[in-house]
Backbone as CSV, one residue per row, in Angstrom:
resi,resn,N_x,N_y,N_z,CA_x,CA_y,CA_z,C_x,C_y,C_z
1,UNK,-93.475,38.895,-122.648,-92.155,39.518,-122.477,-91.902,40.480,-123.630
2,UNK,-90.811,41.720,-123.195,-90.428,42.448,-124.565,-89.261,42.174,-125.250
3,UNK,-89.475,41.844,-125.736,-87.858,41.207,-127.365,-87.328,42.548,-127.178
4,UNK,-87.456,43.102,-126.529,-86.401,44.275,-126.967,-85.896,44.791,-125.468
5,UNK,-85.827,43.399,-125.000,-85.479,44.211,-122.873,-85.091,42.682,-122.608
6,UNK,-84.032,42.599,-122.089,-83.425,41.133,-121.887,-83.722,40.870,-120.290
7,UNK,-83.714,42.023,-119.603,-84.601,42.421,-118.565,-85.736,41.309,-118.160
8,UNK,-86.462,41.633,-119.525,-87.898,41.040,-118.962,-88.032,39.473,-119.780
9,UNK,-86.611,38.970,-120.310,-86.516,37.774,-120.765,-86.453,36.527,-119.721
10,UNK,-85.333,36.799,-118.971,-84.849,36.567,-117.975,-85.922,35.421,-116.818
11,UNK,-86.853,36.898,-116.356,-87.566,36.034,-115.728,-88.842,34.736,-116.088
12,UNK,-89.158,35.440,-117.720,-89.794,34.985,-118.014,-89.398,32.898,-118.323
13,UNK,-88.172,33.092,-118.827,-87.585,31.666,-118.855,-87.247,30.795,-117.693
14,UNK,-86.947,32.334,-116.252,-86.749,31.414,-115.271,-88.484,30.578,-114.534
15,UNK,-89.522,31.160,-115.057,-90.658,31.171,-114.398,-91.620,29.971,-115.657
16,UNK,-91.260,29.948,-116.705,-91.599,28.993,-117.204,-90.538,28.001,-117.517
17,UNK,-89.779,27.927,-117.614,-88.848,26.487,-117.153,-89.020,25.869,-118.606
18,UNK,-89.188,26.599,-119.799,-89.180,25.548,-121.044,-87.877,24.515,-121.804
19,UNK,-88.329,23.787,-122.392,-87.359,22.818,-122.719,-86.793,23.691,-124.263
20,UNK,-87.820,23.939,-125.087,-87.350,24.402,-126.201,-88.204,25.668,-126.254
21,UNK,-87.384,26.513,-127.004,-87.837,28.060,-127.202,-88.139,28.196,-129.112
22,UNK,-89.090,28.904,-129.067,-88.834,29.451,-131.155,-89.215,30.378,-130.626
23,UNK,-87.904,31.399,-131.403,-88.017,32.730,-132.157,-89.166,32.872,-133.188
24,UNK,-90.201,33.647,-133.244,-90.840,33.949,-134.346,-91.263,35.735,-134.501
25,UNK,-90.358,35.907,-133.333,-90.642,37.281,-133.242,-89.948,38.383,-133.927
26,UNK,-90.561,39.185,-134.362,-89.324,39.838,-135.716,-90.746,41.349,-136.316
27,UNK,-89.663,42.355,-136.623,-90.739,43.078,-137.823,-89.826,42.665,-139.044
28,UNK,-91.336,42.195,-139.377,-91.160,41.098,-140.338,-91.628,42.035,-141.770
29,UNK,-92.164,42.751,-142.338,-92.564,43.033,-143.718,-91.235,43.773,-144.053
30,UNK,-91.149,43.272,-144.991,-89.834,43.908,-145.868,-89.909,45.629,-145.881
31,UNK,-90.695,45.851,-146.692,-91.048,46.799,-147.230,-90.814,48.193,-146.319
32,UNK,-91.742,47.822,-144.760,-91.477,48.500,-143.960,-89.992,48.901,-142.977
33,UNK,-89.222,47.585,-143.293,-87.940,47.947,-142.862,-86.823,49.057,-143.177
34,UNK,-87.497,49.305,-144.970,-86.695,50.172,-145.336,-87.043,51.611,-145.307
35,UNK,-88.275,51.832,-144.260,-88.746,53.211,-143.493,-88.716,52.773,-141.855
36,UNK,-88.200,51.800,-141.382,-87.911,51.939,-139.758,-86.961,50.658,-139.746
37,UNK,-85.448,51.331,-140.025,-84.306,50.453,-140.237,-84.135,50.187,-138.791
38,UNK,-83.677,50.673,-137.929,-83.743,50.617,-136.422,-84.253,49.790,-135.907
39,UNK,-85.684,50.400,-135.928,-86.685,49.618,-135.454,-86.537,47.938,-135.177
40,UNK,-86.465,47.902,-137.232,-86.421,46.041,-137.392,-84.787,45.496,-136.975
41,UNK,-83.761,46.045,-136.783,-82.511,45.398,-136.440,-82.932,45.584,-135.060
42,UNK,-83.388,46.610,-134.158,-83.478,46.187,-132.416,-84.485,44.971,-132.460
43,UNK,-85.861,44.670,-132.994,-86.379,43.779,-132.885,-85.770,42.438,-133.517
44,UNK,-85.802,42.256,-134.728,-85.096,41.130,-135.609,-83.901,40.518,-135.323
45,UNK,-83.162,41.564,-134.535,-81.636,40.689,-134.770,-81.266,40.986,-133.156
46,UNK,-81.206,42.416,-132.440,-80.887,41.935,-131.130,-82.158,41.151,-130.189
47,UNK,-82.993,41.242,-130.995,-84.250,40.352,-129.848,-83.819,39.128,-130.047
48,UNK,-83.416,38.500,-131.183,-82.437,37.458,-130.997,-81.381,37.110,-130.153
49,UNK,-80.450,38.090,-130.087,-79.551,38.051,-129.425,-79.751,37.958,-127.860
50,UNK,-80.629,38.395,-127.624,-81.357,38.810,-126.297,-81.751,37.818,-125.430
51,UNK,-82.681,36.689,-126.664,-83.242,35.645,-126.212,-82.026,34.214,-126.178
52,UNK,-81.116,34.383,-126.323,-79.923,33.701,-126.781,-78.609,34.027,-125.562
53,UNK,-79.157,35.084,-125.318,-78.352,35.278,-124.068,-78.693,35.164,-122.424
54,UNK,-80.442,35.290,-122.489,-80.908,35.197,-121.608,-81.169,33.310,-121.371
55,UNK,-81.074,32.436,-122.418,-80.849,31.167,-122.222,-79.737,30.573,-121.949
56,UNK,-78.204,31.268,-122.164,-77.261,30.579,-121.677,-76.925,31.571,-120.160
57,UNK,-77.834,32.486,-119.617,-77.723,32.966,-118.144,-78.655,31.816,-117.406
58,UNK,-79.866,31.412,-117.918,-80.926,30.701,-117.045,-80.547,29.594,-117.263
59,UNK,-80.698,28.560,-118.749,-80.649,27.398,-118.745,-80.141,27.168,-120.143
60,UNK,-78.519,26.385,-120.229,-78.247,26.729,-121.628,-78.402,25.344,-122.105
61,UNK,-79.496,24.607,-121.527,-79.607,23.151,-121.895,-80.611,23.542,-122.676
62,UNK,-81.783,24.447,-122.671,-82.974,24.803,-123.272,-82.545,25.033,-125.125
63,UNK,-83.401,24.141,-125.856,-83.070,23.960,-127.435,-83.894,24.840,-127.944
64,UNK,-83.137,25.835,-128.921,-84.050,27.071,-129.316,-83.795,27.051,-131.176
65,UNK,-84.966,27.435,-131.444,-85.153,27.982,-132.912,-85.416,29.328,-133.474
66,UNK,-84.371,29.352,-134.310,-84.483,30.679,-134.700,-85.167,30.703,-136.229
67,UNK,-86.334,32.105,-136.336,-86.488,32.090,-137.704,-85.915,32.396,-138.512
68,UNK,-84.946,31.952,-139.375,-84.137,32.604,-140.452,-84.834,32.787,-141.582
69,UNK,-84.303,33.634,-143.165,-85.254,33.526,-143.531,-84.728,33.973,-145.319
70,UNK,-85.592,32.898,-145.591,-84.657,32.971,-146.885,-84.589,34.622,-147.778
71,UNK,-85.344,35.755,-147.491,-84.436,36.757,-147.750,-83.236,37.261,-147.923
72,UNK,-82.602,36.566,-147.239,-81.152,36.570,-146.374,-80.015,36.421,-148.249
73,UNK,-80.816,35.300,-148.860,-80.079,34.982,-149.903,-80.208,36.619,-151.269
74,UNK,-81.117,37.196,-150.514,-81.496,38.385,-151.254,-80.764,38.186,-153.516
75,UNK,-79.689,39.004,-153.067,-79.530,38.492,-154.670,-78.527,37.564,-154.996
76,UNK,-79.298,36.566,-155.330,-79.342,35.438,-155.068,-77.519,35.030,-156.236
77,UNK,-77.107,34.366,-155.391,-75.423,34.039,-155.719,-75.245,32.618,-156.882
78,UNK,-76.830,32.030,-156.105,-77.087,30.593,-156.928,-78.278,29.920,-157.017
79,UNK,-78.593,29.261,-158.257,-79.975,28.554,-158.025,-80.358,27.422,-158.114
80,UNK,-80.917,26.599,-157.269,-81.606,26.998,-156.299,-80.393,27.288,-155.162
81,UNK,-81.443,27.964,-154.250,-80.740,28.152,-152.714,-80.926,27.240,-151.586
82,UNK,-79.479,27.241,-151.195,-79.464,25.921,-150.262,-78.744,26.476,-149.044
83,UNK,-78.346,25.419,-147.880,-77.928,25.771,-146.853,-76.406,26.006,-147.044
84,UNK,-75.395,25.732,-148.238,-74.219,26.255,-148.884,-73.809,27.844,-149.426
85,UNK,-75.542,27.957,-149.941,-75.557,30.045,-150.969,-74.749,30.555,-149.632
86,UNK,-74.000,31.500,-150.311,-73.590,32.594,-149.842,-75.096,33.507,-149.454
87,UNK,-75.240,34.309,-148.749,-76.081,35.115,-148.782,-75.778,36.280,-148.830
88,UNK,-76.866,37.410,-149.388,-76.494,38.683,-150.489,-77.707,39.990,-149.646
89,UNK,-78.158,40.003,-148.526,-79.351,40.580,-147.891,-79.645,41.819,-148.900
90,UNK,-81.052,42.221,-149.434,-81.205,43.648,-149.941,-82.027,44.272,-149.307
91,UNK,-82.288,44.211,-147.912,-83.146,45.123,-147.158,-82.708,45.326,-145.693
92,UNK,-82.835,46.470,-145.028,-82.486,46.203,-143.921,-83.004,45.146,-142.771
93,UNK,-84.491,44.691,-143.049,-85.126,43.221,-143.159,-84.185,42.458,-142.983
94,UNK,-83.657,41.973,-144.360,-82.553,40.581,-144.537,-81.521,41.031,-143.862
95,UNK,-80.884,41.688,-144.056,-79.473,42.107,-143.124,-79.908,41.808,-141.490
96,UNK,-80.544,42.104,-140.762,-81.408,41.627,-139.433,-81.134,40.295,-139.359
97,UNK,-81.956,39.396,-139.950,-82.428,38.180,-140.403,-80.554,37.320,-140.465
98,UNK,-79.653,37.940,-141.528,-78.614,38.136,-141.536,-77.620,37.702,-140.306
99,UNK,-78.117,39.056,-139.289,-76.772,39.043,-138.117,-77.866,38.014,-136.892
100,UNK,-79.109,38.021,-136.964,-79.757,36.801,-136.486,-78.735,35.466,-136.565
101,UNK,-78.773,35.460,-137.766,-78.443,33.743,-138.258,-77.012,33.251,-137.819
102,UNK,-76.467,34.539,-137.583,-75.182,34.232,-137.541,-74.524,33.924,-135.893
103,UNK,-75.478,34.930,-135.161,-75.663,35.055,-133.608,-75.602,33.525,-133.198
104,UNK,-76.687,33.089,-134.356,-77.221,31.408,-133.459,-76.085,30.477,-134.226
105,UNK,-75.188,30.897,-134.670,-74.340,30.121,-135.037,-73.008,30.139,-133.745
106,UNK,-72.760,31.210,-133.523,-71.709,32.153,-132.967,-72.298,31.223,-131.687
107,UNK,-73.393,31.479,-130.830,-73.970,30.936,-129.588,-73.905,29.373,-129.313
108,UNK,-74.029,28.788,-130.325,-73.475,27.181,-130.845,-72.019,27.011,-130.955
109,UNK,-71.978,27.439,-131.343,-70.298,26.828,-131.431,-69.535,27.728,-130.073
110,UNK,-69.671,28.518,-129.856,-68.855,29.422,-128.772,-69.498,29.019,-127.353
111,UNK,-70.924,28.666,-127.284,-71.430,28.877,-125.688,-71.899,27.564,-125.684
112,UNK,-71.872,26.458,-126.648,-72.772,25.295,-126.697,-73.752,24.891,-126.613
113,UNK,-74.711,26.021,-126.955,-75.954,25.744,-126.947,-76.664,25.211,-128.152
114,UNK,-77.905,24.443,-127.646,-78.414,24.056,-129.214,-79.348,25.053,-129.442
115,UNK,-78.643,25.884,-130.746,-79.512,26.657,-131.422,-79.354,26.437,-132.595
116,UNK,-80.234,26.474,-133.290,-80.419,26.016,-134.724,-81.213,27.066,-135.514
117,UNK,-81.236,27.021,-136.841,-82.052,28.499,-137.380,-82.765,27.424,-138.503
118,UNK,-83.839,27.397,-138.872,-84.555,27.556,-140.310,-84.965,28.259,-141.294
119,UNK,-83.890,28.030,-142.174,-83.785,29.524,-143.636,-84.767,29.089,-144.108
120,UNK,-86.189,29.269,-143.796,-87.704,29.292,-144.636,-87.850,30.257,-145.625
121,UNK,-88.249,29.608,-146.558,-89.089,30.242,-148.011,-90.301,30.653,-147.940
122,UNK,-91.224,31.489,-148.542,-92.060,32.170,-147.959,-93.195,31.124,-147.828
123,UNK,-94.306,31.313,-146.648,-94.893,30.292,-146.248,-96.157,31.129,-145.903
124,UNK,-97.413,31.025,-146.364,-98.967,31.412,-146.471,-99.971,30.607,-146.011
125,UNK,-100.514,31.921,-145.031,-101.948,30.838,-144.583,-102.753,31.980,-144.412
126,UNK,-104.374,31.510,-143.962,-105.164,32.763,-143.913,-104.526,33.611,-142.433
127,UNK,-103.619,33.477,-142.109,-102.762,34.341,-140.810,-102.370,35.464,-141.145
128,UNK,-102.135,35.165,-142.825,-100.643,36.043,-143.085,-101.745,37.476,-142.832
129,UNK,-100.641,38.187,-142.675,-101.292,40.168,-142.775,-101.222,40.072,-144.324
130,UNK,-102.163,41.330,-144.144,-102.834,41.907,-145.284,-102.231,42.856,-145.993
131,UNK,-100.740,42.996,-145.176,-99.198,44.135,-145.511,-99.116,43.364,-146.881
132,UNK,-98.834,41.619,-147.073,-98.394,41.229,-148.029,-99.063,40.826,-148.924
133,UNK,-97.664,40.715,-149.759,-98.570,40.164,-151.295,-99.842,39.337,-151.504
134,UNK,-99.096,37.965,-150.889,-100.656,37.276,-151.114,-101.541,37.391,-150.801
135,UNK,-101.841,38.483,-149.131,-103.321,38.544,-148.621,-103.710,39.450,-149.443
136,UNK,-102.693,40.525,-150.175,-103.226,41.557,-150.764,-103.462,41.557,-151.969
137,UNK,-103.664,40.428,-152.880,-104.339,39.829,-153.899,-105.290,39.456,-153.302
138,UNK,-105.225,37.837,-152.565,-106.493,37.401,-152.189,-107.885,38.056,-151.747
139,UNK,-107.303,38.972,-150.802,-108.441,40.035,-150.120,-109.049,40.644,-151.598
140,UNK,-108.134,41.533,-152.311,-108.658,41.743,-153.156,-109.544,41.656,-154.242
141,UNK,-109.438,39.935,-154.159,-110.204,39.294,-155.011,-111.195,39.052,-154.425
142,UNK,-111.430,38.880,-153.494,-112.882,38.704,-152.580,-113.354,39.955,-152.174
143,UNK,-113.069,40.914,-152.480,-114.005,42.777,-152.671,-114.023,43.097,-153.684
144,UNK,-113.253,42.774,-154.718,-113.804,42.733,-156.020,-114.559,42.001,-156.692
145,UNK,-114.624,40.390,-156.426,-115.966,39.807,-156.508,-117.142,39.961,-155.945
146,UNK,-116.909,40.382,-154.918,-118.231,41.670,-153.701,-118.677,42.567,-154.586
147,UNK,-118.090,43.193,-155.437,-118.001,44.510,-155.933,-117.761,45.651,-154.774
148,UNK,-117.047,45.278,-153.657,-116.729,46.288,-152.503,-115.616,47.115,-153.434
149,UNK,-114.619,46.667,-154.385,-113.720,47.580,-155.257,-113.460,47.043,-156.608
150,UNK,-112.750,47.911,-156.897,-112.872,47.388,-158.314,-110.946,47.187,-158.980
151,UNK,-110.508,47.570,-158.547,-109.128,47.108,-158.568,-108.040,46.944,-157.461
152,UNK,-106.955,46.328,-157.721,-105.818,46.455,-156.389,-104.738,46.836,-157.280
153,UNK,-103.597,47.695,-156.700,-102.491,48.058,-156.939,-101.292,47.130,-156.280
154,UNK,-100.574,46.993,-157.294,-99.459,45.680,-156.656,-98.423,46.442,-157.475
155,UNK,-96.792,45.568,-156.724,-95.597,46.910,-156.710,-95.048,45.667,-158.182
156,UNK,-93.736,45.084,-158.110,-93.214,44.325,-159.223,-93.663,42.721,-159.314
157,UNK,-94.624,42.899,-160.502,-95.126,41.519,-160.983,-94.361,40.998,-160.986
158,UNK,-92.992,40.882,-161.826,-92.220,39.582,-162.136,-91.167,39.281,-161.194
159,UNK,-91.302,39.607,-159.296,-90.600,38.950,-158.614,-91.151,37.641,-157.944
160,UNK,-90.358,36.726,-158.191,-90.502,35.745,-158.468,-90.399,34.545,-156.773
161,UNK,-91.037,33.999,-156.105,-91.190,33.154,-155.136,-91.282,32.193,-154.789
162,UNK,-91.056,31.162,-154.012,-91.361,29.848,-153.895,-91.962,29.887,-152.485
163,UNK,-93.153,29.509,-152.886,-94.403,29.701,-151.303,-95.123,28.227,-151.023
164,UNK,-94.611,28.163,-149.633,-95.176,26.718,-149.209,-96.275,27.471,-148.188
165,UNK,-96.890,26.544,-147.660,-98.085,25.940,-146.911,-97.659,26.414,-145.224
166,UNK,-97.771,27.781,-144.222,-97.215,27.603,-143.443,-97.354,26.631,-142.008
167,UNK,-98.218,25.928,-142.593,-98.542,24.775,-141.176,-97.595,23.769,-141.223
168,UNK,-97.375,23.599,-142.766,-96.102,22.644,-142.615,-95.008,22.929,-142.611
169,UNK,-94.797,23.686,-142.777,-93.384,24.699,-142.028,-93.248,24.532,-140.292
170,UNK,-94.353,25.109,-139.683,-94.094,24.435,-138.911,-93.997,23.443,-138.174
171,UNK,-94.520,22.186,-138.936,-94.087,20.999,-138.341,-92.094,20.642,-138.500
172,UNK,-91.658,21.278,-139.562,-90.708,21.286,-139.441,-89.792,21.622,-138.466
173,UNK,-90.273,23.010,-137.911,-89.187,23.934,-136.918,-89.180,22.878,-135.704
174,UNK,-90.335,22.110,-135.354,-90.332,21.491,-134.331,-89.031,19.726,-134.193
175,UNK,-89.376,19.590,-135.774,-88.524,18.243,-136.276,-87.143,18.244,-136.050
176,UNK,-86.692,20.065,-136.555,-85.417,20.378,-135.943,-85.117,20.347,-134.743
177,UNK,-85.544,20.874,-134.010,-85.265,20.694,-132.464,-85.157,18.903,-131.762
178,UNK,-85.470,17.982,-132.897,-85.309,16.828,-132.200,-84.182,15.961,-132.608
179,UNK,-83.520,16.631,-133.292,-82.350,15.770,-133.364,-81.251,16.075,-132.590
180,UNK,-79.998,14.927,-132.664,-79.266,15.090,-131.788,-77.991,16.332,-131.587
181,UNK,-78.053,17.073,-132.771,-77.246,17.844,-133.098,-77.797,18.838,-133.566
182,UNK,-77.791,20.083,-133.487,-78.421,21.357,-133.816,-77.827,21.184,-135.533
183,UNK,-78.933,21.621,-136.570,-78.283,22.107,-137.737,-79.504,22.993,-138.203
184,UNK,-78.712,23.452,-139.058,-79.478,24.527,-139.962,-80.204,24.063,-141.384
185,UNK,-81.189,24.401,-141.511,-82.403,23.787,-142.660,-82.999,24.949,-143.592
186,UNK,-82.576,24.548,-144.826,-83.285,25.323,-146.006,-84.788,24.712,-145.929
187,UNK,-85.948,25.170,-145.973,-87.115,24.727,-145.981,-88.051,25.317,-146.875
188,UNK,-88.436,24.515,-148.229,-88.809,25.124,-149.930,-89.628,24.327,-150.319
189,UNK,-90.260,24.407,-151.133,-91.023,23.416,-151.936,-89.919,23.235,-153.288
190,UNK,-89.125,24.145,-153.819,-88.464,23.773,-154.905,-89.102,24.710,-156.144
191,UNK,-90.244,25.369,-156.041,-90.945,25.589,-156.868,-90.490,26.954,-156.960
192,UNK,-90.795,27.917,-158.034,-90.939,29.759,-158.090,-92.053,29.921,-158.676
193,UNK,-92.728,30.971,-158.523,-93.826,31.108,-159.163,-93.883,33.004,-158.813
194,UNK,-93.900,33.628,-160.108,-94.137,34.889,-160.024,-95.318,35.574,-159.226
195,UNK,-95.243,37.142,-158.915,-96.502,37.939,-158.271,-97.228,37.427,-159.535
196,UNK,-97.210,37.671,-160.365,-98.283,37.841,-161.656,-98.887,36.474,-162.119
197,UNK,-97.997,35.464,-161.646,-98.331,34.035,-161.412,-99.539,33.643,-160.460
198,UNK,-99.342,34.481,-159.219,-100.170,34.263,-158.352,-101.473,35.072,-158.460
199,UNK,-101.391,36.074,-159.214,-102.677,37.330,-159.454,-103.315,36.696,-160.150
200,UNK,-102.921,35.883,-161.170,-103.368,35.242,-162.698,-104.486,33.742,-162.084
201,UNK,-103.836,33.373,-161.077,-104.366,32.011,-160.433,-105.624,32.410,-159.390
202,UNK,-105.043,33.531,-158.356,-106.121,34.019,-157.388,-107.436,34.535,-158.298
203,UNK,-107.152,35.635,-159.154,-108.506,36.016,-160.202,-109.048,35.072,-160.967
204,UNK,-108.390,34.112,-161.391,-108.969,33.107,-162.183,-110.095,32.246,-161.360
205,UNK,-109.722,32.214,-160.483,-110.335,30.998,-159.474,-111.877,31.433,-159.149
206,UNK,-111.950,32.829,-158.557,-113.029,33.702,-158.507,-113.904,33.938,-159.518
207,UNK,-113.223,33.547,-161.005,-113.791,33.721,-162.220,-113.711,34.927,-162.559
208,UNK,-112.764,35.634,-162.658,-112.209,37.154,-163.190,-110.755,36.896,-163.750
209,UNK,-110.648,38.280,-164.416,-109.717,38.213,-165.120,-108.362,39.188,-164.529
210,UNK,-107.232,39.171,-164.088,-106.417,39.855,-163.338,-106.010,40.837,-164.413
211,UNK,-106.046,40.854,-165.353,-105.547,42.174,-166.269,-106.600,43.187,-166.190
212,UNK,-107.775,43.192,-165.936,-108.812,44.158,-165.925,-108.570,44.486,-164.359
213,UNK,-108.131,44.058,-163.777,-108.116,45.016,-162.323,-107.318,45.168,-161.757
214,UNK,-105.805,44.469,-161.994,-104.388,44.793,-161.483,-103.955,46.279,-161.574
215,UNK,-103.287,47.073,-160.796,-102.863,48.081,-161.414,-101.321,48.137,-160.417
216,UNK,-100.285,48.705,-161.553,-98.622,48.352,-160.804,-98.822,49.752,-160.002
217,UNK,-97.924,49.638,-159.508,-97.389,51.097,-158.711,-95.957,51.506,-158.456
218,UNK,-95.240,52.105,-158.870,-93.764,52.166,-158.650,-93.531,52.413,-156.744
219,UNK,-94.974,52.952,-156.114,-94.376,53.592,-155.020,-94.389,52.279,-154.034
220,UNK,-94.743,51.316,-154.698,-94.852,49.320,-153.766,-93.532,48.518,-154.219
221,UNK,-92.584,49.437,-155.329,-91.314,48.331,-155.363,-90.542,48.907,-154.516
222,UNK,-89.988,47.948,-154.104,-88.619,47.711,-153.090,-87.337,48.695,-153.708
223,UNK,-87.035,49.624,-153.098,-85.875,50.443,-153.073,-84.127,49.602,-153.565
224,UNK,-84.720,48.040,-153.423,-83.462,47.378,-153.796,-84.198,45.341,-154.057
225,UNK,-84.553,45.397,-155.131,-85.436,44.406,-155.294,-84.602,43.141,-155.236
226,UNK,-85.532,42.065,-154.590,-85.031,40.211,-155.123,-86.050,39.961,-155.858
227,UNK,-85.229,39.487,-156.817,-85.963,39.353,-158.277,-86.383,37.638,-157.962
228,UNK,-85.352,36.778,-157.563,-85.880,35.458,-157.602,-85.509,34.440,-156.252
229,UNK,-86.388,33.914,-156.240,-86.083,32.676,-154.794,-86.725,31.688,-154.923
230,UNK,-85.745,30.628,-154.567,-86.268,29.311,-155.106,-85.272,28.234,-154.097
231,UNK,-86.062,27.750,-153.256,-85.511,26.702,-152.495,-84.947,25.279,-152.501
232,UNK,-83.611,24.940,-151.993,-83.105,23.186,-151.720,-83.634,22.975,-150.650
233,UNK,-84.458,21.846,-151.100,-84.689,21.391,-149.540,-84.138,20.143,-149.258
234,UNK,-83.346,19.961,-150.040,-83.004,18.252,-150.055,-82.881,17.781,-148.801
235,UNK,-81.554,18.889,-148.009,-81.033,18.245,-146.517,-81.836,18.191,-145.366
236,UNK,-83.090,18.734,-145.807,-83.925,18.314,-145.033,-85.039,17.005,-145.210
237,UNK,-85.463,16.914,-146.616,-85.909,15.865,-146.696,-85.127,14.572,-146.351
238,UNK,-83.664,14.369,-146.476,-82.630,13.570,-146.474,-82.496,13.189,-144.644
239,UNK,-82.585,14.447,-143.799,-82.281,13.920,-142.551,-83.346,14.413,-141.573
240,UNK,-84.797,14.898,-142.047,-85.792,15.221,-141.131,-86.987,14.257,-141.585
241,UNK,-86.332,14.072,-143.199,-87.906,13.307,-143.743,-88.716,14.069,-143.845
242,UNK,-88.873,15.172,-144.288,-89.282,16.352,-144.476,-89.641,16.703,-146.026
243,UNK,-91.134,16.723,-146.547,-91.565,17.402,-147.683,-92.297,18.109,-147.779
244,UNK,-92.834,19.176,-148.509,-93.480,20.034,-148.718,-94.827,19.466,-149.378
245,UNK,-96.395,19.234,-148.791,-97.384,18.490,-149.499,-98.172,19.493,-150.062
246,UNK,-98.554,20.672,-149.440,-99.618,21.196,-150.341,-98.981,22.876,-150.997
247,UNK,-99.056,22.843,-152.289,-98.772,23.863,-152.577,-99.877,25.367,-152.253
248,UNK,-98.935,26.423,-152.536,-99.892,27.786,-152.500,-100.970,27.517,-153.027
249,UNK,-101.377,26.946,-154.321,-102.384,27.265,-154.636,-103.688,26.561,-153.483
250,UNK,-103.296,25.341,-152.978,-104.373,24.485,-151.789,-104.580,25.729,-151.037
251,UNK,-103.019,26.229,-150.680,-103.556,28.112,-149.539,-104.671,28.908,-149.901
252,UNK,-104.417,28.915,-151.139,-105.034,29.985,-151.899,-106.455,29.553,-152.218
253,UNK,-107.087,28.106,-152.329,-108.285,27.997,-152.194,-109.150,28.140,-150.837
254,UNK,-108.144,27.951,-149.442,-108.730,27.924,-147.990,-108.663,29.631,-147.904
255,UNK,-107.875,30.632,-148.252,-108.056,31.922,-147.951,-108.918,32.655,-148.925
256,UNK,-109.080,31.727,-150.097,-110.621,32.510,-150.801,-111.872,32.500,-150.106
257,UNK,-111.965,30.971,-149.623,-113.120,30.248,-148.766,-113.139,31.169,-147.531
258,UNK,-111.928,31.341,-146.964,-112.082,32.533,-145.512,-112.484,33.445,-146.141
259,UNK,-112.426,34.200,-147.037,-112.392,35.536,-147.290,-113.896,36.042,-147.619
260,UNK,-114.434,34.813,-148.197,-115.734,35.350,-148.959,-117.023,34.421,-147.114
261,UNK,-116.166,34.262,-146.515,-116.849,34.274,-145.422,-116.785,35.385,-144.402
């Protein structure tokens, strides 16, 4: 179906008959939002809307998840961030993400449907594109241990992240959908750990040194930067039983192992 034609939503829900729906559909890289603003609010936020409307026309019993996403807290009001922060969006990205979150609130309480959102913290596996940061270290480090290159250019070292494991992320989105009441879930490890944190760990591992081949670039920072993010996950551990087991770095040894394969 197209997220961007409610048209072709429609039948698709009437013809598969699902019980629960996830949103994961979105243009998702930051970076690029702030050269196709359009673009990511018709996809990100009315493809939301879209899919949210085409479930209370077909079947508004059907339990849906939306990806929210901790961008949203952009500059950041408090730390850590929980399902209480105010949120501060600095991209047209988060602002999306933004009128998303709010849709599936608005659709819950106004139309009664169970929709629920998960404000996820950033979450890495060998899936992720190669747009972002971490593939674009990792890769790097596995063509520079090739000797295929000899350096990578990265935009602001000292913004700062908290990156879980994304398989267990999604065991979560699914955990939500089983309770009896739709709610909304901060989902974090608790941890931050800088770009330069992660360059310092990925080169090390390979047995190189990230100061001999990093190089910054002003034309890779963000037109309106988040400097820091750092997740509560309490209310989820508290009512999903929900923890975060393997950190980035476990990622970061399975996408070296992919990479140099």
């Amino acid at each position: 179906m197209d997220i961007t034609d409610l048209a072709s939503a429609i039948p698709v829900l009437e013809s598969v008959g699902p019980s629960e729906v996830y949103n994961l559909a979105a243009q998702s890289f930051v970076g690029l939002s702030f050269h196709e603003p359009l673009h990511t609010l018709d996809v990100t936020a009315l493809g939301c809307a879209r899919l949210l409307e085409a479930m209370r026309i077909v079947d508004p019993g059907i339990r849906f998840y939306q990806a929210s996403s901790s961008e949203m807290f952009g500059k950041v009001q408090a730390v850590p961030q929980s399902e209480t922060t105010p949120f501060y969006p600095r991209s047209p990205y988060a602002a999306a993400k933004f009128a998303a979150h709010w849709l599936v609130v608005n659709y819950r309480e106004a139309c009664g449907l169970y929709a629920t959102s998960g404000i996820l913290f950033n979450h890495e596996s060998p899936l992720r594109g190669e747009e972002f940061v971490t593939r674009r270290i990792s890769r790097a480090v596995a063509r520079i241990r090739a000797r295929l290159d000899d350096h990578v250019e990265l935009g602001n070292m000292d913004a700062k992240r908290d990156w879980g494991f994304a398989a267990e992320y999604v065991e979560v989105m699914h955990l939500m959908l089983q309770l009896d009441e739709p709610e909304d879930f901060v989902i974090a490890t608790g941890r931050t750990y800088s770009v330069r944190d992660f360059a310092e760990q990925a080169f090390a591992h390979a047995g190189l040194h990230w100061e001999e081949h990093v190089r910054t670039s002003e034309a890779l920072h963000r037109p309106a930067e988040v400097d820091l993010l750092v997740g509560d996950a309490t209310k989820a551990e508290e009512q999903l039983g929900w923890f975060w087991r393997n950190s980035w770095r476990s990622w970061l040894t399975g996408i070296w192992s992919a990479s140099r394969r």
